[in-house]
C-alpha positions as CSV (number, residue, x, y, z in Angstrom):
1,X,0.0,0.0,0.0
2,X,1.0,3.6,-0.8
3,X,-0.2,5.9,1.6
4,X,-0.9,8.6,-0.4
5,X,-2.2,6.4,-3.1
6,X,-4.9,4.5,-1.2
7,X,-6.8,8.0,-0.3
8,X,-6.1,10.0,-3.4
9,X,-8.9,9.7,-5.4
10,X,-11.1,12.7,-5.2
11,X,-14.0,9.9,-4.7
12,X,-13.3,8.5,-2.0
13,X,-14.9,10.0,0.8
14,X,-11.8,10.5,2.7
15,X,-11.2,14.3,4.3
16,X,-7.5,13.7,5.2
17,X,-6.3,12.8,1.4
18,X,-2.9,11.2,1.0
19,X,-2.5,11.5,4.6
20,X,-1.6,9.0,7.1
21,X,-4.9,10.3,9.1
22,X,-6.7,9.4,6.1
23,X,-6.0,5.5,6.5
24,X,-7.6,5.8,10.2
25,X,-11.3,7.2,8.8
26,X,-13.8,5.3,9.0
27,X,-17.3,5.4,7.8
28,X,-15.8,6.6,3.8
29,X,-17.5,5.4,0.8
30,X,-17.1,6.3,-2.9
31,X,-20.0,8.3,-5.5
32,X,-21.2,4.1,-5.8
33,X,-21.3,3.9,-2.2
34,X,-18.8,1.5,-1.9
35,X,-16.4,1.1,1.1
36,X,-12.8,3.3,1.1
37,X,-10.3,3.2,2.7
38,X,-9.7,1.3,6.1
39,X,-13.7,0.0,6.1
40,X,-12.8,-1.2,2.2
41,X,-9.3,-3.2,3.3
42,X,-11.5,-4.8,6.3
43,X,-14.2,-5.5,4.1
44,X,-11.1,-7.4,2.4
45,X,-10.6,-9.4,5.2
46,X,-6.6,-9.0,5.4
47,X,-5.0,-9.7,8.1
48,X,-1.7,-7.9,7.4
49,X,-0.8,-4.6,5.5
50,X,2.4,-4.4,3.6
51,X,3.1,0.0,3.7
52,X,5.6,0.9,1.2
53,X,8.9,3.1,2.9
54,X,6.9,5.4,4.8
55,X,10.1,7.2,6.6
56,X,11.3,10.2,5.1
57,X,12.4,10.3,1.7
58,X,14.7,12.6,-0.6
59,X,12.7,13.8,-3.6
60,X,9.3,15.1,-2.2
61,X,10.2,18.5,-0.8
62,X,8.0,18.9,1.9
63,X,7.5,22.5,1.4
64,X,6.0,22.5,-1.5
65,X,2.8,19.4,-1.0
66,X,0.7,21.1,-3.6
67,X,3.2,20.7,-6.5
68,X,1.9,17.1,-7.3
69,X,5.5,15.9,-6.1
70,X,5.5,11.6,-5.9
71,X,8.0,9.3,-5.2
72,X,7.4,5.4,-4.0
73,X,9.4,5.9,-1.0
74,X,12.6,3.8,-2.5
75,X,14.9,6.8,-2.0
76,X,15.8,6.9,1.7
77,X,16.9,9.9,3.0
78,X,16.4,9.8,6.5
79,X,15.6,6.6,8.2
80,X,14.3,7.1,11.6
81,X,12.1,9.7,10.5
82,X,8.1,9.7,9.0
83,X,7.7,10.9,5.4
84,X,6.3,14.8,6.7
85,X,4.3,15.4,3.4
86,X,1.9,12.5,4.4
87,X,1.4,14.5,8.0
88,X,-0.8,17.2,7.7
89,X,1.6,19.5,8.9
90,X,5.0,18.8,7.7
91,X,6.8,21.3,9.6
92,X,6.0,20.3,13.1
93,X,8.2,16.5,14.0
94,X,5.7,16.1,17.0
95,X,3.3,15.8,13.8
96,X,3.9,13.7,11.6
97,X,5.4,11.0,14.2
98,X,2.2,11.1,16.3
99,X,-0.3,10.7,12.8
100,X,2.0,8.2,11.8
101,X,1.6,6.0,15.1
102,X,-2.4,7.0,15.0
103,X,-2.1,5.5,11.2
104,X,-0.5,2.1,12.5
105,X,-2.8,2.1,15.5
106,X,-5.8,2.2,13.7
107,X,-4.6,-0.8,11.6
108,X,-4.1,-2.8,14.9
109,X,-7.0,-2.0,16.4
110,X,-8.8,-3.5,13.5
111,X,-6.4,-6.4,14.1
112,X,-4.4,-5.5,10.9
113,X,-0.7,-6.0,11.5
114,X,1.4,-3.6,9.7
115,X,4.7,-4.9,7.5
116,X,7.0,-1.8,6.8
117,X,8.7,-1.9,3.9
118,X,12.6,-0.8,4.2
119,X,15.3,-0.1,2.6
120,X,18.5,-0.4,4.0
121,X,20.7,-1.3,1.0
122,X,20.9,2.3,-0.4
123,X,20.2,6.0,0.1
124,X,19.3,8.8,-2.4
125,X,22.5,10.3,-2.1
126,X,25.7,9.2,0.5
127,X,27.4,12.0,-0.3
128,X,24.6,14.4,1.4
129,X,23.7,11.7,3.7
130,X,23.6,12.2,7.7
131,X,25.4,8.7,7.6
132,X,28.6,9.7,5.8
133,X,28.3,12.9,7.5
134,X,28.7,11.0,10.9
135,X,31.9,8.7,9.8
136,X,32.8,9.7,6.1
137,X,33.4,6.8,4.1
138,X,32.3,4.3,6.6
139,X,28.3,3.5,5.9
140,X,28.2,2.9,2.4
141,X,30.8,0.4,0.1
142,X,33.5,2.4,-1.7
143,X,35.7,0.9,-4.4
144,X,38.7,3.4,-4.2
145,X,37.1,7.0,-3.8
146,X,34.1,5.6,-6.3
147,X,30.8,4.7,-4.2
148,X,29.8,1.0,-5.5
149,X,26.8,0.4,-7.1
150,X,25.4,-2.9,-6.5
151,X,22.1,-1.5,-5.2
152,X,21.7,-0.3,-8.9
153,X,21.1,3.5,-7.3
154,X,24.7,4.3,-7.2
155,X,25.8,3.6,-3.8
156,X,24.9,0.4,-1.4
157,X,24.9,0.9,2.4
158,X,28.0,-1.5,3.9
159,X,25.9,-3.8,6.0
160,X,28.8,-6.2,6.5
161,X,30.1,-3.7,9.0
162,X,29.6,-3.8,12.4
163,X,28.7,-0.6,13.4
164,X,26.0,-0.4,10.2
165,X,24.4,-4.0,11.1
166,X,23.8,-2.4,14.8
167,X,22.1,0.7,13.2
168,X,19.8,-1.2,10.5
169,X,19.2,-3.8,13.7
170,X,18.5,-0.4,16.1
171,X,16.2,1.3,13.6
172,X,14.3,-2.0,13.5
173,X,13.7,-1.9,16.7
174,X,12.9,1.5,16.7
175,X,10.0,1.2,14.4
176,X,9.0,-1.8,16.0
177,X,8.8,-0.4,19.5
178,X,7.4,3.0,18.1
C-alpha cells in the first residue's frame, strides 16, 4: 500500500487525502457507495498490511505538497524519521510521528498488522547523507574514492560492518517499538 495512493482519489470519501490520518477514517465510501479506505481493506478481510517506505524520503520536498510531487518511498533519506508530506503539517516533527503512530494504531486496532517496507541497502544520495556525515566513508561500500553500485542506485549501504548491522538492527527496533 502507498499511503498517499490508497486516499487520493477525489471519490473516496476521505477528508484527510494522502494523509496518514486518512488510512484511520472510517465510515468513507465512494459516488457508488462503496467502502474506502480502512472499512474497504477490512471488508477485504486482510489480516496484514504491507506499507511501502513510509520514513522520510529525498525527492518530495516537503515545502512544497501542492506541487503534485511523488515518489514510492525507494529513496531513503532519513531513516528514523516519517515521510512529513503524508502529515498534515509537515513542519511540526511532533506531527507527523504522532499521525504516523495513530495510522499504525488504527490498523491494529482493527487487528491489521502492519509490514513496513525498508530499505537499507541504499540511500538517495551518500554523499549528502547524515550517515557519511557522521563517519565519512564508513556507511556505504567504496571501491577506491568511487561509491559501489550494486544496489543499482549508485551507492549500497556497507551492511557487513559492524557498526551499520547495529544501526539497521536499532532502527528496526525503533519502528518496531514506536
Amino acid at each position: 500500500l502507498h499511503i498517499r495512493d490508497l486516499s487520493s482519489d477525489p471519490s473516496s470519501g476521505i477528508t484527510n487525502v494522502g494523509k496518514y490520518l486518512g488510512l484511520t477514517e472510517t465510515g468513507t465510501k465512494n459516488s457508488d457507495g462503496l467502502s474506502t479506505g480502512l472499512d474497504h481493506m477490512k471488508e477485504l478481510g486482510i489480516t496484514h498490511l504491507h506499507i511501502l517506505p513510509m520514513y522520510d524520503y529525498a525527492t518530495v520536498d516537503e515545502t512544497k505538497l501542492d506541487s503534485g510531487e511523488f515518489n514510492w518511498g525507494y529513496d531513503p533519506k532519513n531513516y528514523n524519521v516519517p515521510e512529513g508530506s503524508y502529515s498534515t503539517d509537515p513542519y511540526n516533527g511532533e506531527v507527523r510521528v504522532e499521525e504516523a503512530k495513530e495510522m499504525i494504531q488504527a490498523f491494529h486496532n482493527e487487528g491489521i498488522g502492519v509490514i513496513m517496507d525498508v530499505v537499507y541497502n541504499h540511500m538517495y544520495s551518500a554523499t549528502d547523507s547524515c550517515l557519511d556525515a557522521t563517519v565519512p566513508d564508513y556507511y556505504f561500500r567504496m571501491d577506491g574514492d568511487k561509491y559501489t553500485n550494486g544496489s543499482g542506485c549508485g551507492n549500497e549501504v556497507a551492511s557487513e560492518r559492524s557498526m551499520v548491522q547495529k544501526y539497521i538492527v536499532d532502527s528496526c527496533v525503533y519502528w518496531v517499538n514506536e
